[in-house]
N, C-alpha and C positions, 0 to 999 in steps of 0.2 A: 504494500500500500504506500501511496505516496503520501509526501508533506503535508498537501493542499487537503487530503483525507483528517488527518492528524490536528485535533483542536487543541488549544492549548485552553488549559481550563484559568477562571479569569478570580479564583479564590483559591487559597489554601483547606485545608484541614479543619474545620472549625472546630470550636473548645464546647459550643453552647451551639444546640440546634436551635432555630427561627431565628428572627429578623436580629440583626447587630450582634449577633453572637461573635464572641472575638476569637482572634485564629495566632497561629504561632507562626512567624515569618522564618521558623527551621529549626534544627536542634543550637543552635546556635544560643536561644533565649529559651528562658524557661519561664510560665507563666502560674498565678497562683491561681485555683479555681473557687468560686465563691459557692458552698453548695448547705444545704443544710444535712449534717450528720444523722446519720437515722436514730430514731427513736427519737428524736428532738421533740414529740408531739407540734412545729411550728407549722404544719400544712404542706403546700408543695412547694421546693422551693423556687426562689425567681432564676434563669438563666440567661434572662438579657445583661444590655451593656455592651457599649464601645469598647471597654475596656477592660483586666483582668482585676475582678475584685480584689478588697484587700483585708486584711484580718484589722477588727477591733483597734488594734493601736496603731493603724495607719503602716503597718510595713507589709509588705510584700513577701510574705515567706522563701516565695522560691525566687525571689531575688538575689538571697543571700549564696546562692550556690553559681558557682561557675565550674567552667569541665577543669578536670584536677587529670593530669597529661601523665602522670606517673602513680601507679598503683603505691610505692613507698610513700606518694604523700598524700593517701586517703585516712592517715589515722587508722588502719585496720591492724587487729589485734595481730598480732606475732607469728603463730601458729597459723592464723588464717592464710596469713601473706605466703609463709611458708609452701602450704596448700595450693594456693593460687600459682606461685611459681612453679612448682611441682606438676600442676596440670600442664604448664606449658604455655601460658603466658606469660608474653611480655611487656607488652604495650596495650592499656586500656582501650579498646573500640568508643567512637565518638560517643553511642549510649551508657557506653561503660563511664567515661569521667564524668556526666552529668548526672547519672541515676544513681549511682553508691552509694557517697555519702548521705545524698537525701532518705535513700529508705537506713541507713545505717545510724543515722539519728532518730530515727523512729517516726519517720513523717510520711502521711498519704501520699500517693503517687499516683500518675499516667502518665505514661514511659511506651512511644510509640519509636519505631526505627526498623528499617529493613529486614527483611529475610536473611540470616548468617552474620548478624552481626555481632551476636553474643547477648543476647537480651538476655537464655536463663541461666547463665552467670553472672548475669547484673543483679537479677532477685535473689537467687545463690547467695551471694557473696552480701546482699545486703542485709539477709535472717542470721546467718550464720553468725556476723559478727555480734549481736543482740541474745544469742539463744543461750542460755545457761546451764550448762551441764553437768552441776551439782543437782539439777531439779529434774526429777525422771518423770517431767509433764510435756506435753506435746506442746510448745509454744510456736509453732508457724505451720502453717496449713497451704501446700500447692496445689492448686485444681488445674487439671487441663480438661481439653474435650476429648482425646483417645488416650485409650491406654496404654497404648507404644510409645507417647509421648511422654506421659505420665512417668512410664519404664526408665525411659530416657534423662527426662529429667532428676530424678531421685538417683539415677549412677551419677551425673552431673553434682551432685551437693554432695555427696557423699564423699565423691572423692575430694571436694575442693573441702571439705570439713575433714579431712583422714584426721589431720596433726589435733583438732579439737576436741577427737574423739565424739564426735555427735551420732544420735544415733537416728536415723531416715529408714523409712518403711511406706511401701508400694498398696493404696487401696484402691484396687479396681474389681469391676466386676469381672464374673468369667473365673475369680479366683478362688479356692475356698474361704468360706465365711467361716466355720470355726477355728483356722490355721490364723487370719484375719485379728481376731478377737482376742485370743492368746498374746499374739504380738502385742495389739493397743496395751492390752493389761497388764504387763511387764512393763511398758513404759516404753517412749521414743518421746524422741525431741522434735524431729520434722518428719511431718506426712505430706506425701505427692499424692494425687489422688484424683477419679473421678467424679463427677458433682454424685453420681446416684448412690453409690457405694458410698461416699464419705458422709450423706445424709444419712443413710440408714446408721453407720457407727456412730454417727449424734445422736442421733432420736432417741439409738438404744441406748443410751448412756456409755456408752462402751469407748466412743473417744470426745473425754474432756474437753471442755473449751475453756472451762475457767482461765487458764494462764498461757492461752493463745496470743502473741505477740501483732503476729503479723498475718493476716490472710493474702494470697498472692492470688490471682488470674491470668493465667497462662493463654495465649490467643485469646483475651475480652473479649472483642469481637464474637467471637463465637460460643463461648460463654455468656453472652449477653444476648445472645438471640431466642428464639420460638423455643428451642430444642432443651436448652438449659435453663432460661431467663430465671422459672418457679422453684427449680431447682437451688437455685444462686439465693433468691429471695426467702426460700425457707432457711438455707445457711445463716443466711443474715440475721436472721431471729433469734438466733441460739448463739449468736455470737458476744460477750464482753461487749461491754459501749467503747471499751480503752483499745481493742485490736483497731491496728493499723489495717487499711488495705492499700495495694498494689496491683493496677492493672497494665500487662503489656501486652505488647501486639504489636503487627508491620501494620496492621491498618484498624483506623479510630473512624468509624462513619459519626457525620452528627449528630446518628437516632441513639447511636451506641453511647456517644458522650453525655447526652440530654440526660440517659437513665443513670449516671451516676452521680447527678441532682440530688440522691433519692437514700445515696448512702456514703457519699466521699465528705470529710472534713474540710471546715471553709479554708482552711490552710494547704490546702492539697498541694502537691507541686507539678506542672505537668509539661511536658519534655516533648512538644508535639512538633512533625513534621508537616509539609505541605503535600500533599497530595502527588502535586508534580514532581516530587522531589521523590517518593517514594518508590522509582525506577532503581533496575539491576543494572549499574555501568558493566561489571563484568558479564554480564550474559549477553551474549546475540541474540534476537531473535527475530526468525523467518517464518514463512507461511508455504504451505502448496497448497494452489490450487487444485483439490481433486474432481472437482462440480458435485460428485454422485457421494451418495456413503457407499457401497456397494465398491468402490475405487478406491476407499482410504486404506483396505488392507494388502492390496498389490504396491502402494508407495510407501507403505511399514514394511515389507521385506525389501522394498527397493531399496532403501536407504539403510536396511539392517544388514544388507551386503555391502552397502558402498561406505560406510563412515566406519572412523577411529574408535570407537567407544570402549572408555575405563570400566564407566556403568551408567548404566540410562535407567532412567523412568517413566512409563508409557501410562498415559492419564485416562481413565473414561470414565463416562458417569453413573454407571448402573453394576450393581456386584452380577446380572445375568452376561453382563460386556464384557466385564470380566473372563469373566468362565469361557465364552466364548473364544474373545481374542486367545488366552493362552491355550486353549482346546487346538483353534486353526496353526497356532503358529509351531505346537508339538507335533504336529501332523506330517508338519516340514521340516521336522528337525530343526527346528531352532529352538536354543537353549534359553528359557524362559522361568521365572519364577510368577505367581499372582497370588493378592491378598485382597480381602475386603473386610470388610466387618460380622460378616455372618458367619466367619470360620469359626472355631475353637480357638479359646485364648493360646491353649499352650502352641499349636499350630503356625497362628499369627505369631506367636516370640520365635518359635525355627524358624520360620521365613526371615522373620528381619534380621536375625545372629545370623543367617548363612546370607545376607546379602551386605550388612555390615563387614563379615568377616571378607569378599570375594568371593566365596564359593559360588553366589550365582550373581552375573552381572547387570540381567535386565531382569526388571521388578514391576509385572502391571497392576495396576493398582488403583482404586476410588482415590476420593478426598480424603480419606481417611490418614493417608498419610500424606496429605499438602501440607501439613501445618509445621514445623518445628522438628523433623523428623531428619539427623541430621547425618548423613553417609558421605565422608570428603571426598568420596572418590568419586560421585556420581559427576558428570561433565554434559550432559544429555538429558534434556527432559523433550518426549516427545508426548503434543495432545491430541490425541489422537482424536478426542473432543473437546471443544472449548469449555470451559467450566459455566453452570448454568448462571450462578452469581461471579458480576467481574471483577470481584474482590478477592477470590479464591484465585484470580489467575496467579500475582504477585505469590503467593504462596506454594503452588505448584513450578513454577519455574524458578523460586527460590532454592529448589533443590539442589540445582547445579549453581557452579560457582559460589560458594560455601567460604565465609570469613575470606573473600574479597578474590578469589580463584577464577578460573577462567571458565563459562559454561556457553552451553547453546543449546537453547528452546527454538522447536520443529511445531507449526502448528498447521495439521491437516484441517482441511478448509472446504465444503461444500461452498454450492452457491449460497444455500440459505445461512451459511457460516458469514457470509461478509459481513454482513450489518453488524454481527457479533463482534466481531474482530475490530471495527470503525470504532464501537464502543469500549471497546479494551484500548485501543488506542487514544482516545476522548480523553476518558478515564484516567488515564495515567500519563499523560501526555508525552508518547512514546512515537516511535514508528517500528512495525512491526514489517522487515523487508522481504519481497519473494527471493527464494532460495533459490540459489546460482547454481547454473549448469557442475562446475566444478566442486561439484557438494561432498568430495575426498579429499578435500585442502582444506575444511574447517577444523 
């Protein structure tokens, strides 16, 4: 598609959905959000204004914070720091020096920023330093929307906590529930977790919330949608009036920020991006034209003979596409793994260990793992369908090019796919180019 197709959009990211709601001109500034704290009994709150409210004594809370360039000079505890070098970083990611300290001092947040850029080491790193590990109580709570993610992220703290000795534990569904309950009951300090699972271990009383620190949301965004929203909200009732929360995500829509009116502290801090800004520099991306669907599976083998791929991942929308795609493409001998959500959990964890580890290098797969799902070898996202929400695209083609690496997104294209694609490009104010004859030199 060309330029003249390619709108540029003529607003950022907004902080407050309807009229004047204020927006953040990049990660560059961080703005404080005016909301009322749930349970205030004060009604609903207001989210107009030109401008980013300010707390009671006229300061700017998340004023006080600018990006801090060196992990040594974020004040993080000893052992933490430890941890975090031990993982393997070096140099904080742009979301990284803005969001630490803030949640590290114990303050609300919305902490938006690219695909691969280290957001859940940014919540990691900001409970960790807070969590007290003479106290064998759960004081920080991580929701995602899948439980691969979920998986993923609790290796992620655990290791960046090893020198703290913290102790993190995985509640999802799909897992046993009385293996589950043992755990809570001995005690942990951080749970990764599903919204439905980790409701049940509230309600049952089986995981405390009394000396819950921090609650994090992992993809908000989708957390905060139809699927989770009641879920989120019944959490929120069982929760301390003093827990902190933390919502991150590549993308903050303005319906998504309006609802945290309804439970973020007027002091919030929030770390938000423009919209346009939330493009993959390292990733390529092209289009083919196939016109027909019936055509999109003879230019998935054409180009699964003709390209370099470390490892790819091939998008479609329905778990029966699934099945299908990886059905046709075993037929042909080619070497293929597929997941979706209706598998068995234990199932879905060998799929992702044996595509994690290399053992298999193309992986097809729903949204289920667009989100946060993090394999550095992957260099290849191919969609085979465009994703029905164009919010989900950024996330899927985040896959490849991982903490700033080199990727390329392939998007097969019906006729009735253009308008789609016009709007992913709208959207993000991108160009999405057709794929060149010499498609063995990407």
């Amino acid at each position: 598609m060309n330029q003249e197709e390619s709108n540029t959009l003529a607003t950022g990211g907004k902080v407050r959905g309807g009229s004047g709601a204020p927006h953040t001109e990049g990660a560059e500034e961080a703005h404080s959000l005016g909301a009322t704290r749930r349970g205030s009994g004060e009604g609903e709150p207001s989210c107009s204004g030109d401008e980013a409210q300010t707390r009671s004594d006229g300061t700017d809370a998340s004023r006080r914070y600018t990006a801090i360039e060196s992990f040594d000079d974020m004040e993080l505890r000893e052992e933490l720091l430890r941890g975090v070098y031990t993982f393997g970083f070096e140099r904080p990611s742009a979301i990284q020096q803005r969001a630490i300290r803030p949640m590290a001092d114990m303050q609300d947040i919305i902490a938006q920023s690219q695909s691969g850029t280290g957001k859940t080491a940014c919540f990691s790193i900001g409970i960790l330093q807070n969590v007290d590990t003479a106290l064998a109580q759960c004081q920080a709570c991580i929701l995602a929307p899948t439980r691969e993610l979920a998986a993923q992220t609790e290796k992620v703290t655990r290791a960046l906590g090893e020198y703290l000795q913290v102790s993190t534990y995985t509640v999802v569904g799909g897992a046993s529930t009385r293996a589950c309950i043992e755990r809570l009951r001995a005690g942990v300090h951080v749970v990764v977790g599903t919204p439905g699972r980790t409701l049940d271990m509230m309600t049952r009383g089986v995981l405390d919330c009394s000396y819950l620190r921090y609650l994090v949301l992992d993809e908000a965004d989708e957390m905060l949608s139809k699927g989770f929203k009641e879920q989120i909200y019944d959490i929120f009732q069982l929760l301390p009036h003093s827990t902190r929360v933390a919502l991150f995500s590549a993308t903050m829509p303005p319906e998504v920020l309006d609802l945290t009116c309804k439970f973020m502290a007027a002091d919030a801090v929030s770390v938000l991006v423009k919209r346009e800004l939330q493009t993959l520099d390292g990733i390529k991306q092209y289009y083919v034209n196939v016109q027909r669907d019936d055509h999109k599976f003879g230019t998935l083998c054409d180009l699964y003979g003709s390209l370099s791929i470390t490892q790819a991942m091939i998008f479609v929308n329905t778990r029966s596409r699934v099945e299908w795609l990886a059905c046709r493409m075993h037929e042909l001998d080619f070497t293929v793994s597929a997941i979706h959500s209706y598998m068995p959990q234990d199932e879905r964890t060998l799929i992702i260990q044996q595509f994690r580890s290399g053992a298999a290098r193309v992986l097809i797969t729903t949204d289920v793992l667009a989100r946060g799902i993090d394999v550095q070898q992957v260099n290849l996202v191919i969609n085979y369908d465009l994703p029905h929400d164009v919010s989900n695209y950024i996330h899927r083609i985040g896959r490849a090019g991982r903490f700033g690496r080199k990727g390329t997104a392939i998007n097969l294209l019906t006729t009735n796919d253009l308008h789609k694609a016009r709007e992913i490009e709208n959207y993000y104010s991108t160009v999405i180019e057709e794929l060149p004859r010499n498609v063995a030199e990407l």
